[in-house]
NUTIDO-769549 format. One line per 3 residues: number of its first residue (from 1); their letters; for each residue z negated, x, y of C-alpha. Coordinates in steps of 0.1 Angstrom, whole numbers, plus 5000, padded with zeros to 4 digits. Layout:
<senus>
NUM) A) Z,X,Y; ...
</senus>
This chain:
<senus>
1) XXX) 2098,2636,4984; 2110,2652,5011; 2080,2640,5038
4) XXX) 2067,2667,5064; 2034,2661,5075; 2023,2688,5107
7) XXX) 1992,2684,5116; 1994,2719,5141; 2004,2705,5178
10) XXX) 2020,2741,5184; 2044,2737,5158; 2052,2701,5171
13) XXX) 2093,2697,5173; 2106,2690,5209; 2138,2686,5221
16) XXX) 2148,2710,5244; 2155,2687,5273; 2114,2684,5272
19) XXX) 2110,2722,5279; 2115,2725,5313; 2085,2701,5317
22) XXX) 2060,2721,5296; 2071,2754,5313; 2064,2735,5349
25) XXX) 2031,2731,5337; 2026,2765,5317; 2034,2782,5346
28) XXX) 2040,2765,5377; 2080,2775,5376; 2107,2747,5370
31) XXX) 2139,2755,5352; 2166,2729,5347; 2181,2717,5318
34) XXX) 2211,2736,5314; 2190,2770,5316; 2167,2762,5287
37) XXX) 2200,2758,5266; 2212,2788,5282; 2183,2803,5268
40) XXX) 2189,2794,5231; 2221,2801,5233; 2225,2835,5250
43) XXX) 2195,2845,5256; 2177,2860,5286; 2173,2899,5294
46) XXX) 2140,2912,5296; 2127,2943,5321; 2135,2969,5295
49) XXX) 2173,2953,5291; 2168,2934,5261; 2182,2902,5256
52) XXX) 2155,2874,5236; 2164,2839,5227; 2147,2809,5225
55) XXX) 2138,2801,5193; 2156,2768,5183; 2152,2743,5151
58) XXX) 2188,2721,5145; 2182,2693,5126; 2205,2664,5126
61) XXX) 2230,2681,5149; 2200,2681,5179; 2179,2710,5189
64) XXX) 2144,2715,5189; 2117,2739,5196; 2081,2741,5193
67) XXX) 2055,2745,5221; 2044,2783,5205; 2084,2789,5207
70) XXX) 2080,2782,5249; 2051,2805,5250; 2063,2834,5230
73) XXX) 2095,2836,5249; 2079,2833,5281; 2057,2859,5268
76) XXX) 2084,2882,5254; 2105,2881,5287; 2075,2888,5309
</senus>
């Protein structure tokens, strides 16, 4: 019916209170809480003045992201 089976491990649902944990150990830097969501929510400007947001998922009024999310963001903002 309406059953989601993901077998991928990058595209995994996490909350975001989980990220600053996987970016400690992506790459060595640790973020609190309250800038992940500051992330998601307004973004962060890159070298070349853009501004690029976390990619979020809501479901069931909590936020979630995936592990390829982290990395493409932290690729993105350099």
């Amino acid at each position: 019916m309406g059953v989601e089976i993901n077998l991928d491990p990058d595209k995994k649902l996490m909350p975001l209170s989980a990220v600053p944990v996987l970016l400690a150990e992506l790459t060595g830097v640790t973020r609190c809480r309250n800038t992940i969501y500051g992330w998601a929510k307004k973004g962060c400007r890159t070298k070349d003045a853009r501004i690029v947001k976390l990619k979020i998922i809501m479901r069931m009024n909590q936020t979630f992201t995936t592990k390829k999310n982290v990395i493409d963001f932290i690729q993105e903002v350099g």
